[in-house]
N, C-alpha and C positions, 0 to 999 in steps of 0.2 A: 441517436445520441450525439450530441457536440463536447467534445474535448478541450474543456476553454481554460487557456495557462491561469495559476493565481495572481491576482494582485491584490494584493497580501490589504492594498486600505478598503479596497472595492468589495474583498471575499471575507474578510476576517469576521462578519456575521456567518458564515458558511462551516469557514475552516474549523474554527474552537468548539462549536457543537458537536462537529461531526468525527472529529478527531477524540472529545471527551466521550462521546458516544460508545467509540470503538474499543474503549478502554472497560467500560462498563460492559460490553458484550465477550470481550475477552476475557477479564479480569474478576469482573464483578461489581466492579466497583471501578470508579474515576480517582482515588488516593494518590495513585502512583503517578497521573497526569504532571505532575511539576507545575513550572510557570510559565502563566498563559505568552506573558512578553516575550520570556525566551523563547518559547513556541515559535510565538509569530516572528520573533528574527531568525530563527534557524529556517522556516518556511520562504523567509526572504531571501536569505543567502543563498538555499538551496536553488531556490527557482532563478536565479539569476545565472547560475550553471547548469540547469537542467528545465529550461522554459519549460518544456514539451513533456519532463516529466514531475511535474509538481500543476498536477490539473485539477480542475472542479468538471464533474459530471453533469449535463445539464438535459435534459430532456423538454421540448415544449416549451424553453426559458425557462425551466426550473432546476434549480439545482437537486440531482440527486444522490451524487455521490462524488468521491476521491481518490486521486490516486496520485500516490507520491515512489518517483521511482529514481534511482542515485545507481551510478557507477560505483563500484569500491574496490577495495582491495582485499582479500582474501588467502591464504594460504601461498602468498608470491604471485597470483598473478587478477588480472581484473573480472570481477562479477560485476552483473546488473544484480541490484538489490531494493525491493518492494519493504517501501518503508510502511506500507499504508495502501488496504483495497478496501475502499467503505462505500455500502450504498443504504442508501435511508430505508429503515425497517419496512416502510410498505414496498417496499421494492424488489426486496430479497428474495430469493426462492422462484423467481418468473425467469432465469438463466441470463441477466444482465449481467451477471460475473462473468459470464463467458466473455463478452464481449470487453468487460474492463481487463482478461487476464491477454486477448488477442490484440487490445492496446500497449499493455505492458511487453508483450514478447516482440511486438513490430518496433517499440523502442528502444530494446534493447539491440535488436538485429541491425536498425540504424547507428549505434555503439558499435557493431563487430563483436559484441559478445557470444560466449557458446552454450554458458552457465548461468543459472540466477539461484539469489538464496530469499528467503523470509522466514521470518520467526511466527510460531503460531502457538497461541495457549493452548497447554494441553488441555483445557474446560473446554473451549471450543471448539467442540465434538464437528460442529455445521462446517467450519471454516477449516477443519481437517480433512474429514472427507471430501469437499470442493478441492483442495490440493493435490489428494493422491489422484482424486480421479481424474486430473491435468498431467499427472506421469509424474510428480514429485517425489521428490521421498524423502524418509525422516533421517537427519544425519545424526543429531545429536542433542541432547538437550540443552542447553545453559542457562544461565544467569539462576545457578540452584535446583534448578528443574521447572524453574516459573515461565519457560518457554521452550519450543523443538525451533532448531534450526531443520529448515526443510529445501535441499536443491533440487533444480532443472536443468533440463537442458533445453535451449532455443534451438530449435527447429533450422537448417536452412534449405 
């Protein structure tokens, strides 16, 4: 698997399908998606401060997945935070995650981080059990209950 930054004119056949995709596997449904524009400029901004974590997964030259990963701020002090781990339905299930969540953690340890958080729909049951069984845990719900905040810890 090649790790290749976005660029946002080059990927945006990439990014907006697979990003609405994820929505639809989470959620149910794409409603909540917003606008594609502001997507794609928040995607822009982002990768501009996080080349290395705002990537397209590409296999064989083919794209087949995403990973969008930001520093933040949390509770006083800084987490790595997974905005986004997608990999295209035929792909799923063959332990590719592994290796997108062993991307995420080398990037965050290149950050000095100790902690990481992500949000995960309680619907998806798949994308829960891949989390605990990484050593994650559920912290708390929010936004209503329409998501679990879920931490780790990075390894060093």
């Amino acid at each position: 698997m090649d790790f290749i930054p976005i660029e946002i004119h080059q990927h945006q056949k990439y990014v907006l399908p697979f990003r609405r995709d994820s929505f639809v596997v989470s959620f149910g449904s794409d409603k909540d998606f917003g606008e594609e524009q502001e997507y794609l400029n928040w995607i822009k901004q982002q990768s501009a401060k996080y080349p290395k974590g705002f990537v397209l997964v590409f296999e064989n030259d083919i794209p087949i997945g995403q990973l969008e990963l930001t520093v933040k701020q949390y509770q006083g002090k800084d987490i790595g935070y997974i905005n986004l781990y997608y990999l295209i339905p035929e792909k799923r299930g063959m332990g590719l995650g592994s290796q997108l969540h062993n991307y995420a953690l080398n990037f965050f340890k290149a950050h000095d981080l100790d902690e990481y958080h992500l949000r995960v729909s309680p619907t998806n049951p798949i994308a829960l059990a891949f989390y605990l069984k990484k050593g994650m845990e559920k912290l708390k719900p929010e936004m209503d209950g329409k998501v679990i905040r879920m931490s780790g810890e990075i390894p060093r």
